[in-house]
C-alpha positions in Angstrom: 98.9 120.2 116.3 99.7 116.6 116.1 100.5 114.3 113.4 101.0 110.5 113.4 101.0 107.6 110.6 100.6 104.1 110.8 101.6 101.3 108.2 100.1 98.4 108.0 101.5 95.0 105.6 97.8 94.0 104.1 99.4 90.7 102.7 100.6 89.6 106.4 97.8 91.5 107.8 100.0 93.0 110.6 101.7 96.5 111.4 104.9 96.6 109.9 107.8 97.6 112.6 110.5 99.6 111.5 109.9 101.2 108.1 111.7 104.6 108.0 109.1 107.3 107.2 110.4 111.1 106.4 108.2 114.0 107.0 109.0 117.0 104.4 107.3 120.1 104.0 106.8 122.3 100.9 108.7 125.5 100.0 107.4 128.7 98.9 109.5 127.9 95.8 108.4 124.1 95.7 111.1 122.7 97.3 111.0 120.4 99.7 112.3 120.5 103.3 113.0 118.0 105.4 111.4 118.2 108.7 111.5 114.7 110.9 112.7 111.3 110.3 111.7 107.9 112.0 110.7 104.4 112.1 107.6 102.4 113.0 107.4 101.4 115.8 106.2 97.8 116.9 102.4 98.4 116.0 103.8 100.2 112.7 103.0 103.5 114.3 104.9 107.2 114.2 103.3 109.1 116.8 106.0 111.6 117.5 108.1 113.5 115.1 110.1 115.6 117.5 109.0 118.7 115.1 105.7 120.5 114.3 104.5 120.5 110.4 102.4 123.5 110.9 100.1 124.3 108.5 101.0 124.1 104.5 101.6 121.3 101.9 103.6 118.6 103.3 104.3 114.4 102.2 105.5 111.4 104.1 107.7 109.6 102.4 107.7 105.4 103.7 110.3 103.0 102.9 108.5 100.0 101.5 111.0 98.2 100.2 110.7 94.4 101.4 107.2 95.4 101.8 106.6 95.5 98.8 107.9 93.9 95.3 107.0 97.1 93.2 107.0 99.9 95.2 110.3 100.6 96.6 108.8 103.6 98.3 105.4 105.5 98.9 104.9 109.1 98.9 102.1 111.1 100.1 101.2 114.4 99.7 98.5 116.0 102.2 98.0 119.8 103.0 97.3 120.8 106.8 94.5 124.0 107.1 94.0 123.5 110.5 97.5 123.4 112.9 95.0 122.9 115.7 94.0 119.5 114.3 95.4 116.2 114.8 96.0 114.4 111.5 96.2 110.7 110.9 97.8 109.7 107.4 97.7 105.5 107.4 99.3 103.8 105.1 98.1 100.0 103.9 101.0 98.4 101.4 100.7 94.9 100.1 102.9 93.4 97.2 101.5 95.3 94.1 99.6 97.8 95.9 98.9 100.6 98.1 96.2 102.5 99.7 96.0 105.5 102.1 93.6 107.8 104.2 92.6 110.5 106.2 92.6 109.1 109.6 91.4 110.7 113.0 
């Protein structure tokens, strides 16, 4: 299975390079547990997390401070059925908002 993320600034209308972006996965319990941790790379892209998710509840969190005037970070919460699957969570931040999507 694969996993990758991209950010992109929507008010610069750009990637944004560098924002550190954990990937976490949910506890039988419903704690969390740190899996991966990276940055974005020049076209605000994670495409390898030097761990597999597998399948279960998991959540990126993405530094968006400077990115953003209100939202200092952005989390998101997805569940992989399918480890066989590649999964694209992009993120689109812009000063007072946020969107996000299942990718391909």
């Amino acid at each position: 299975m694969s996993l990758s993320t991209h950010v992109l600034d929507a008010a610069k209308g750009t990637p944004a390079a560098g924002v550190a972006v954990r990937l976490d996965r949910r506890d039988a319990v419903g704690g969390w547990t740190v899996l991966a941790e990276a940055r974005t790379d020049a076209d605000g892209r994670v495409r390898e997390w030097g761990a597999e998710p597998g399948a279960g509840v998991h959540r990126l969190t993405f530094a968006t401070e400077g990115l953003s005037d209100f939202y200092p970070e952005v989390t998101v919460a997805f569940t992989i059925d399918d480890p066989g699957r590649h999964y694209h969570v992009p993120l689109l931040i812009s000063p007072f908002a946020y969107s996000t999507y299942r990718g391909s």
